[in-house]
C-alpha positions as CSV (number, residue, x, y, z in Angstrom):
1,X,9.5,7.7,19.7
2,X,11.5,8.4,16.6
3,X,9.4,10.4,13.7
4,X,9.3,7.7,11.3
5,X,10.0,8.7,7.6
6,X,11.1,7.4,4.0
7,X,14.6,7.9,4.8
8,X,14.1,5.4,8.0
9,X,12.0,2.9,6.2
10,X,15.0,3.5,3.4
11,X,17.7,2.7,5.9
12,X,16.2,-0.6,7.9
13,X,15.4,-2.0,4.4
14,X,19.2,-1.2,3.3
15,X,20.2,-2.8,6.6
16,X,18.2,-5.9,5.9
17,X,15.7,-5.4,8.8
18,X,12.8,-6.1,7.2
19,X,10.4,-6.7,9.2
20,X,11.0,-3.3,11.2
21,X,10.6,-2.0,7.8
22,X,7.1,-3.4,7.6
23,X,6.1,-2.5,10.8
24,X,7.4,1.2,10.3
25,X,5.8,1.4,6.7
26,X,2.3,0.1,8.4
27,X,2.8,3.3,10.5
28,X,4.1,5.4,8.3
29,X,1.1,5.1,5.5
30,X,-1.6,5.2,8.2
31,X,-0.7,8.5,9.4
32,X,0.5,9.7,5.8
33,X,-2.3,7.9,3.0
34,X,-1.3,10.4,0.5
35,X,-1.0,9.6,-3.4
36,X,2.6,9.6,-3.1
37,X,3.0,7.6,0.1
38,X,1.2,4.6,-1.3
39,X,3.8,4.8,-4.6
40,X,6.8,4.9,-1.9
41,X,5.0,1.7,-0.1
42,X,4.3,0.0,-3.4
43,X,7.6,0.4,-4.6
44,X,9.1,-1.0,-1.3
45,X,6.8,-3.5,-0.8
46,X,7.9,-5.2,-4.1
47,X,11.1,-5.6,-3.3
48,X,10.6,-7.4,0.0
49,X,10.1,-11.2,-0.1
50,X,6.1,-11.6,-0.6
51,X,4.4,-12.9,2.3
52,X,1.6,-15.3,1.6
53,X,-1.1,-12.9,0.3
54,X,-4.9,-13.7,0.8
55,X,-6.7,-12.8,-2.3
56,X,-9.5,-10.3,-2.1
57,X,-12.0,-9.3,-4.8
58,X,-13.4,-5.2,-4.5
59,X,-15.6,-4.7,-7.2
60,X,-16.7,-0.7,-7.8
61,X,-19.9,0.2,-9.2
62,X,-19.6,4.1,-10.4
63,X,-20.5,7.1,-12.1
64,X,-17.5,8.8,-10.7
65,X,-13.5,8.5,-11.5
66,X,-12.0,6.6,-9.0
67,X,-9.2,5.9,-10.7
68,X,-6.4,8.0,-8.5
69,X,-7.8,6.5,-5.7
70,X,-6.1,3.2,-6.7
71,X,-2.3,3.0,-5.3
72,X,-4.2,4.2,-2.6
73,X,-6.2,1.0,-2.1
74,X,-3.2,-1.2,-3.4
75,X,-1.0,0.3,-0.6
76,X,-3.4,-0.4,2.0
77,X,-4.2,-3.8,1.0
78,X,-1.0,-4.9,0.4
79,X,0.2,-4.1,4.3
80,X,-2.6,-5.8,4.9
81,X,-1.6,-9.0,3.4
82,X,-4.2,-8.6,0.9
83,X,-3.9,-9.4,-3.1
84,X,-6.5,-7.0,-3.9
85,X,-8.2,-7.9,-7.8
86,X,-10.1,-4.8,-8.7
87,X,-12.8,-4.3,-10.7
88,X,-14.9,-1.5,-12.1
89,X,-18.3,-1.1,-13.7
90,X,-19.7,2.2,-15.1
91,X,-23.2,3.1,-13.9
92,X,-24.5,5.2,-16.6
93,X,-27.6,7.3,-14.8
């Protein structure tokens, strides 16, 4: 099998093959979740036609920052056909 980069996932979206490109970017992020990986998938992701999402509420109770962790989470859920709406609470000890 073909190593799967941005370049490919580039080229099948150039070519109009997107739902290779969806398949490969699945892959891709899954065996890559890195900060910038989930920025490359957001930013592809909005320019393909939008699937029928199904909305999802995560709500994060804290007395951390999680804040960098959020493309992360956004990436994920939106392969997964998820409209994530996020919301955050400070636990103050």
């Amino acid at each position: 099998m073909n190593e799967i980069t941005r370049q490919s996932i580039d080229a099948l979206l150039a070519s109009g093959q997107s739902h290779e490109a969806l398949t490969q970017m699945r892959t891709f992020y899954s065996t890559n979740p890195n900060l910038g990986n989930a920025q490359f998938i957001l930013d592809r992701m909005a320019a393909l036609p939008s699937p029928p999402a199904t909305p999802c509420r995560v709500a994060f109770l804290r007395s951390f920052t999680i804040e960098p962790v959020i493309p992360l989470m956004r990436a994920a859920a939106r392969l997964s056909v998820r409209s994530p709406l996020l919301r955050f609470s400070v636990l103050i000890p």
